[in-house]
C-alpha positions, -999 to +999 in steps of 0.1 A: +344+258+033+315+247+055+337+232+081+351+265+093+320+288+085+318+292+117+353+309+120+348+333+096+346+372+105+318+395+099+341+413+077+349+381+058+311+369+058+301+403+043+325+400+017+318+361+010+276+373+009+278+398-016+301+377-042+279+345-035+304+322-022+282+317+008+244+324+019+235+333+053+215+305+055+249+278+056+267+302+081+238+303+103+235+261+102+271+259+106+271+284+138+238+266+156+253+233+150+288+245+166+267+263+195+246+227+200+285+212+199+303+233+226+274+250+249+272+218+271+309+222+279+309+262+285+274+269+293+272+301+273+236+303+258+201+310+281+178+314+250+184+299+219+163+317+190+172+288+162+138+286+142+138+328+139+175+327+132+168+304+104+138+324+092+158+350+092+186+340+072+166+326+045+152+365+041+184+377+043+192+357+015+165+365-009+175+403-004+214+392-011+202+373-041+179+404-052+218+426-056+200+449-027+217+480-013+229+465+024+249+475+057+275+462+062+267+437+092+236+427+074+227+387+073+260+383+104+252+361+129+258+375+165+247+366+200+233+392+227+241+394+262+211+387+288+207+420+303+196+437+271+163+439+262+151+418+230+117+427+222+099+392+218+126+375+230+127+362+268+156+390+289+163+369+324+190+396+338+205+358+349+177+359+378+153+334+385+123+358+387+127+369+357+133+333+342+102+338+322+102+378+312+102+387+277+103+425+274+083+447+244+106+468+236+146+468+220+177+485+238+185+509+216+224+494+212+203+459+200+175+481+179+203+499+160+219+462+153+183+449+141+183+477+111+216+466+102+201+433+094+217+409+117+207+378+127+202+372+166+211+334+177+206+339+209+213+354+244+240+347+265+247+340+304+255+366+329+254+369+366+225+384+382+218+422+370+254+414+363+268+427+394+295+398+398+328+398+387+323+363+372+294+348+354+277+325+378+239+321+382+215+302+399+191+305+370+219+291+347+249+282+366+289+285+356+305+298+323+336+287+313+365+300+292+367+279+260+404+271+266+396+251+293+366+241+305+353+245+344+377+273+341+361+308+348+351+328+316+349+362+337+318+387+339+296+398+339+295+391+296+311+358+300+288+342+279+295+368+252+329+363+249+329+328+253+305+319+223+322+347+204+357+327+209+339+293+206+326+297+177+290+305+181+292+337+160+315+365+145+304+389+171+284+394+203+264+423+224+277+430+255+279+457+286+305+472+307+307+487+338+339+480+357+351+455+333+323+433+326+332+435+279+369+434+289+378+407+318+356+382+300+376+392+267+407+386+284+400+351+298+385+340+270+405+356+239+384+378+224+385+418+216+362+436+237+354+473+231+343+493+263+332+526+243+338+566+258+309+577+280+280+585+258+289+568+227+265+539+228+232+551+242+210+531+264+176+550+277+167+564+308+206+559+317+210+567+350+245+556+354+276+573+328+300+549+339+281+515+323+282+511+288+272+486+262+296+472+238+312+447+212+330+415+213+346+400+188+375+380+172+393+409+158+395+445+160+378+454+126+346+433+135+341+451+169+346+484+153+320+477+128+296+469+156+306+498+175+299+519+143+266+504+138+253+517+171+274+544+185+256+580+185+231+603+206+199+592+215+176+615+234+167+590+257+197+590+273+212+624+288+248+609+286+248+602+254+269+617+228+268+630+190+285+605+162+316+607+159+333+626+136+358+594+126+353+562+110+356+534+136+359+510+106+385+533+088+407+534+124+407+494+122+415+497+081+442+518+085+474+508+069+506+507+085+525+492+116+528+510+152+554+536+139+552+567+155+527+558+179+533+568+213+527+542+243+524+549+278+529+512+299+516+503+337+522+471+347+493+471+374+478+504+377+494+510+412+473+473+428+506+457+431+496+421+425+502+405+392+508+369+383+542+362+370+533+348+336+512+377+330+542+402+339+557+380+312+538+384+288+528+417+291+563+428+284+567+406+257+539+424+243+554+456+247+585+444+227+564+433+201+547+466+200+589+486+201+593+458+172+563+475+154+578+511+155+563+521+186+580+542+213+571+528+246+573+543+279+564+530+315+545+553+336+528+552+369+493+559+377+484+573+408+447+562+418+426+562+450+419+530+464+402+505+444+383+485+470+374+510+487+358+535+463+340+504+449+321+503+488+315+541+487+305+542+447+283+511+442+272+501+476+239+517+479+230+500+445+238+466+458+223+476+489+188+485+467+194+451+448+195+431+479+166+447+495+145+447+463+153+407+462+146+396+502+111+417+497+103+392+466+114+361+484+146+360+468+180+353+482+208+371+471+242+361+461+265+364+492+292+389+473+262+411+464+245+408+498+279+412+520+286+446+499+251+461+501+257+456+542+289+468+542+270+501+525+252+503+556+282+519+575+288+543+544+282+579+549+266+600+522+293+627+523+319+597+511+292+587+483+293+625+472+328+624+474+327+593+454+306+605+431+322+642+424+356+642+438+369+605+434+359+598+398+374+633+386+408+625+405+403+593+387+401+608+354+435+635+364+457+605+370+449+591+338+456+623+323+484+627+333+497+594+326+490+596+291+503+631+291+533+622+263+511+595+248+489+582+226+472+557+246+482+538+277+486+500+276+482+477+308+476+440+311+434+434+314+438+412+342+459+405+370+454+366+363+447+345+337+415+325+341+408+302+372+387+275+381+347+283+393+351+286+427+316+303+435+305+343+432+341+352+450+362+330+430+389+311+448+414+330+464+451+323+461+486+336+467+499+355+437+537+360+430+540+350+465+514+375+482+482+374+496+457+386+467+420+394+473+395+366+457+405+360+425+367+369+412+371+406+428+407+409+415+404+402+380+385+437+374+411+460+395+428+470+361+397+475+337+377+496+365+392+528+369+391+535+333+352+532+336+347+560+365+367+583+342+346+575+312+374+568+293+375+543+259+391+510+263+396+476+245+408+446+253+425+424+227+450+388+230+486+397+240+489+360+244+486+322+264+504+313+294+524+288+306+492+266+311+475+274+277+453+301+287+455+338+271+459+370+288+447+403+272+465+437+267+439+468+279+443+500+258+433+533+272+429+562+255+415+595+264+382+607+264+364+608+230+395+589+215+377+563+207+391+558+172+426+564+183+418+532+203+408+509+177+437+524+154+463+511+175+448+485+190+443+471+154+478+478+145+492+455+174+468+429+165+482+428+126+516+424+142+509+393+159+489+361+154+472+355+195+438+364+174+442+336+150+439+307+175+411+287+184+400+265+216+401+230+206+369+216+217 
């Protein structure tokens, strides 16, 4: 069994713990020895915390041994993205002046994980502040997708997801704003849980639409993780009750897609979409028709994606690039070039940004899910590319002109985020080349468990989650 430790669940792990088939302290061996096996090909670790992992699992152990009462994700091995505080544990942000910071104090998402009893490997590599669409640093360099290294893993959790579906543990910490849990879950594999506004707290929040979040192999692991640190924390002014379901019961719940109702977009109205991914996508809706689903395509009517991006985020690039060129620093030319393009943005479009656009946002979801369930699009418009710098390459898609492929890959998995809705991504599949693609399911607000309920329903009806990278 000690050959594929490292490709066991946290579900399966908890299970294997507590009838004494395995100790924490094998599965942690097994997972640092695959991380020291496939990091130098993907690049997805910037701390390793091996001697406190260890420590850790041997404690973990005892209180196994000793028939303790214990969570459920206690004695799991997980990994935590780099922009999350880790008291004690060096926090870079993926920017080379804070290549040496180690913060006091826990994000609450992690601290909530902590009293579960997991076991932190390590943190993984994101862009700086993690305001690229791709994870690419000059404190760390490129992330790749494990299906095919020098291949782009996505952002700004790339690292997360990559390790997750590399091996190097069951689960991972990550954060979502525009995409940044579900484009790197969609290159790379993985299910990636982008939580309603409010659910997971993060203090002095300033911003509803960024969220943390789990990644994961499958559904029911992400949904425990979720469970573990969804609820209100008065710290953060967004942030939300408990909710009233089971996240882990949604996952467990028996049956196929049978009277489910699905709502389909094939590109949320941005009109490019590779060919193998059009493919594939409605292959995955057949599967889901196969299932017992009734599916329906829909449009969805949104303002324009580019630019509300300039008239939403530009003043906080603009503040990042300022803050950087006062310390010395030189900004990455996607984040410089947007901050200056804020520069010619009025603060009546930012108010209208701000008020009107992410409420009309929010109505045209609505009404596209207005006979539905949940609404189902492809994650990405393209499957994963080579690096090809902060942009990523640009390229013609099904014959047109597409923006750079690093800026395109979060046109589907951003609106969702400014109307604070829940979304996951899990596998619909692998392309022509060998590289998957993930489905993105919507649902409204609060709905979180509706989510993960059908999302976990597709994913028992087909077998994309039960591959692995060979590496």
């Amino acid at each position: 069994m000690s050959d594929d430790l490292y490709w066991k669940s946290a579900a399966e792990l908890g299970a294997l713990y507590r009838s004494g088939e395995v100790s924490p302290v094998e599965v942690v061996d097994a997972v640092l020895d695959r991380m020291d096996r496939v990091n130098p090909a993907l690049n997805v670790m910037v701390t390793v915390t091996a001697g406190q992992a260890r420590e850790d699992a041997r404690e973990a152990e005892r209180r196994l041994r000793a028939k303790e009462e214990l969570p459920p994700l206690f004695g799991v091995p997980m990994t935590v993205k780099d922009l999350t505080e880790t008291a004690g544990v060096r926090t870079t942000y993926g920017c080379t002046a804070f290549a040496e910071y180690v913060p006091q104090e826990d994000a609450i998402g992690w601290a909530r994980l902590k009293e579960q009893g997991v076991i932190l490997l390590g943190k993984t590599t994101t862009p700086e502040f993690g305001l690229l669409g791709v994870t690419e640093s000059k404190l760390t360099g490129s992330t790749s997708t494990p299906w095919r290294p020098g291949y782009n893993a996505g952002g700004s959790s790339g690292g997360a997801a990559a390790a997750v579906v590399a091996g190097v543990g069951p689960v991972a910490w990550g954060s979502d704003g525009g995409g940044s849990i579900r484009v790197p879950s969609s290159l790379c594999g993985a299910v990636g849980i982008k939580p309603s506004i409010g659910r997971v707290p993060t203090a002095d929040n300033t911003d509803g639409d960024s969220t943390d979040g789990p990644i994961a192999r499958t559904v029911l692991d992400a949904a425990m993780v979720l469970e573990a640190t969804a609820g209100h924390h008065p710290c953060d002014r967004f942030s939300v009750p408990r909710d009233t379901r089971s996240y882990v019961h949604a996952a467990l719940a028996p049956g196929d897609l049978t009277g489910v109702r699905i709502a389909a977009c094939y590109d949320l109205g941005q009109k490019v979409l590779d060919p193998d991914v059009r493919r594939l996508f409605t292959e995955a809706l057949d599967d889901m028709r196969a299932a017992g689903a009734t599916v329906e395509e829909v449009g969805v009517r949104l303002p324009d994606t580019a630019l509300f991006f300039d008239h939403f985020n530009g003043y906080e690039y603009l503040e990042f690039v300022e803050e950087m060129q006062a310390g010395g620093l030189e900004p990455w030319p996607m984040i410089q070039e947007v901050g200056e393009r804020a520069r010619s943005v009025t603060g009546r479009q930012v108010n209208a940004a701000f008020r009107r656009g992410r409420t009309d946002i929010y109505n045209a979801f609505a009404e596209a899910m207005s006979g539905a369930d949940v609404l189902v699009t492809p994650t990405t418009p393209v499957p994963a590319f080579p690096h090809g710098g902060d942009y990523g390459p640009a390229r013609l898609v099904d014959g047109r002109q597409a923006p750079p492929l690093g800026l395109l890959i979060h046109a589907m998995t951003e609106p969702p985020s400014h109307a604070g809705l829940p979304a996951i991504s899990v596998p619909g599949g692998f392309d022509a080349d060998g590289l998957p693609i993930g489905l993105q399911f919507i649902g409204r607000l609060w709905a979180d468990a509706d989510v993960i309920s059908v999302a976990a329903r597709y994913q028992r009806a087909t077998d994309w989650h039960t591959r692995h990278p060979d590496l």
